[in-house]
C-alpha positions in Angstrom: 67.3 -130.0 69.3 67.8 -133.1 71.3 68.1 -135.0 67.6 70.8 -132.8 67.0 72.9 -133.4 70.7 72.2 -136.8 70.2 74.5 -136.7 66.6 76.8 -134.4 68.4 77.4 -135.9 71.7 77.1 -139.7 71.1 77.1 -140.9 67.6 79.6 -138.7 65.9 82.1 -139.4 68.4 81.1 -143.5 69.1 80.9 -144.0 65.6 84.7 -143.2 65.0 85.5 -145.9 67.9 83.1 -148.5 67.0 83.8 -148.6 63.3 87.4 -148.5 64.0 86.8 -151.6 66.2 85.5 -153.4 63.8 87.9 -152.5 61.2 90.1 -153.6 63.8 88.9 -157.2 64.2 88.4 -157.5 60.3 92.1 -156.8 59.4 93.0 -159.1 62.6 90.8 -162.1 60.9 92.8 -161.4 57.6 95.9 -162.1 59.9 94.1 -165.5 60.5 93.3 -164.3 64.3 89.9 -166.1 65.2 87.7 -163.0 65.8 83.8 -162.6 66.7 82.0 -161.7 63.6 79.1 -161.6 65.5 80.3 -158.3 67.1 80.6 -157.1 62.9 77.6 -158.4 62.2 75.4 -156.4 65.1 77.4 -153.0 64.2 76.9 -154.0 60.4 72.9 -154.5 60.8 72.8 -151.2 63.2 74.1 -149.3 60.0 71.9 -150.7 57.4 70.5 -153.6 57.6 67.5 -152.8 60.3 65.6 -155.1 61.7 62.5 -153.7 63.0 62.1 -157.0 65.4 65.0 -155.2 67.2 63.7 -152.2 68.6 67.5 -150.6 69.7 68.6 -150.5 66.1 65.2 -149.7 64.8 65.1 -146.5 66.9 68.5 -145.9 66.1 67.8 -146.0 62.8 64.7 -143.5 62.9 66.7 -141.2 64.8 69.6 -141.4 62.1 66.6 -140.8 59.4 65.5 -138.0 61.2 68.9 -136.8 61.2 68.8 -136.4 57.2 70.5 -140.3 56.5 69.4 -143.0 54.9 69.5 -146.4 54.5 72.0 -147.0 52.5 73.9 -143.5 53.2 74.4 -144.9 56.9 76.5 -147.9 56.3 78.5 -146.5 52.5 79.2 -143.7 54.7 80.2 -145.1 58.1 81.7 -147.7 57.5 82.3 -149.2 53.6 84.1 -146.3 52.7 86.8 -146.7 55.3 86.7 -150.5 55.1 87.6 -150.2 51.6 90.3 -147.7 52.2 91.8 -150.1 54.6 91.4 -152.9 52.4 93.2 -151.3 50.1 96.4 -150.1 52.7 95.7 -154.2 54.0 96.5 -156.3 50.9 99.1 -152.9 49.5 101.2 -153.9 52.0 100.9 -157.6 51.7 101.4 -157.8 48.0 104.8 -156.0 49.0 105.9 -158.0 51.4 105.0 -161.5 50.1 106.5 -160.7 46.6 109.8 -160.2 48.7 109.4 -163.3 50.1 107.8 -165.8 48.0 107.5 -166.6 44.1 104.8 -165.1 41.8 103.7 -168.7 41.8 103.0 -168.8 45.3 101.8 -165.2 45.3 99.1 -165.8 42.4 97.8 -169.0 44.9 97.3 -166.6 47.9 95.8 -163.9 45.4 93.3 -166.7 44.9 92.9 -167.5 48.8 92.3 -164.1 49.6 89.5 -163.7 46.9 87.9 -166.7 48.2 88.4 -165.2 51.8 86.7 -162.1 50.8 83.7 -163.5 48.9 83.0 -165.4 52.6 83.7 -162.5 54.7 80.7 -160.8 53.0 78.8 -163.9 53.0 79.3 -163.8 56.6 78.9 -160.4 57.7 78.8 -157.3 55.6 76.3 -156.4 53.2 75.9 -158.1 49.9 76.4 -154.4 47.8 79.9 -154.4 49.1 81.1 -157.6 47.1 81.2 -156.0 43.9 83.3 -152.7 45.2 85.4 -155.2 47.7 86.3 -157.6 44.8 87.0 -155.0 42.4 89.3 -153.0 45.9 91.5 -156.6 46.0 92.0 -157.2 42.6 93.4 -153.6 41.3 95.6 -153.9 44.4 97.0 -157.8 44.3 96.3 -158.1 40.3 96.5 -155.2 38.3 98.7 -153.3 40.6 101.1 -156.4 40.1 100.8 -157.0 36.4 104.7 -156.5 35.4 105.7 -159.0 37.8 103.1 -161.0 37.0 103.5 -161.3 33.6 107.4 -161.7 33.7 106.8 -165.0 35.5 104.0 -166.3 33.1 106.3 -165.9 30.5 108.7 -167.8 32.5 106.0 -170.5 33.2 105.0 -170.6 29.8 108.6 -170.9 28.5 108.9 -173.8 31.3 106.1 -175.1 30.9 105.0 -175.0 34.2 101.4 -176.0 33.6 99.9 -175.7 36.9 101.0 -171.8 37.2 100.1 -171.8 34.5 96.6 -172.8 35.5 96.2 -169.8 38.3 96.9 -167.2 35.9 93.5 -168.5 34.0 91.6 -168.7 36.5 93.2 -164.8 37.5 91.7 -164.0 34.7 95.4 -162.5 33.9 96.9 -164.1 30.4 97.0 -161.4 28.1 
């Protein structure tokens, strides 16, 4: 019974907040605000990765286990699934806004940048499962969402030779 409070009354409700948080600071780091990570990093480990060293997360995670969760379950299901969602809305918006603005060129270099960015954010403080999904999230939305106005300017750049736009759309993997 007190297992069952405890979900009720504390983590169902602080789990909201704190994810949201951190969502928070991750989208304000994509803005290029300097942000803690370590703060990520602690929630991150408190979801998954436990360290049994610590006893706060360790009980925490025991009490979540006893709850019916596991392991993996805890962080895909608290946190991944929204930080992919938002991801997605993230970079949606971006490709929109920086196509206005800029030339396909110039949008196929920060496609690249904002790989690269991603790759380290999960270096730095998510779990390594969530490169594959989170790679896969930014490219359908900045690539293959993209492909018609993509394409329209490689055959510009090809036309023009333009070699070094030309070079981008190789290494995004995005020549037909």
């Amino acid at each position: 019974m007190a297992l069952k409070i405890w979900e009720n009354v504390v983590f169902k409700p602080l789990n909201k907040q704190v994810t949201h948080a951190c969502l928070d600071l991750i989208k304000s780091e994509r803005n290029n605000e300097v942000i803690n990570t370590r703060l990520i990093s602690e929630v991150i480990q408190s979801y998954g990765k436990i360290d049994k060293k610590q006893s706060l997360s360790y009980h925490y995670f025991i009490i979540l286990v006893a709850l019916g969760f596991s392991q993996d379950t805890i962080y895909k299901n608290f946190f991944e699934i929204q930080f992919l969602q938002d991801t997605e809305q993230f970079y949606r918006l971006e490709a929109t806004n920086f196509l206005n603005h800029n030339s396909v060129t110039e949008y196929m270099r920060k496609v690249n940048q904002r790989l690269d960015e991603e790759v380290h954010r999960v270096q730095s403080y998510l779990h390594p499962p969530t490169l594959q999904p989170l790679i896969k999230t930014v490219e359908n939305v900045l690539i293959r969402d993209q492909l018609d106005v993509i394409y329209t300017e490689a055959k510009t750049l090809l036309r023009d030779e333009r070699y070094q736009g030309r070079h981008l759309n190789y290494r995004l993997k995005i020549i037909r």
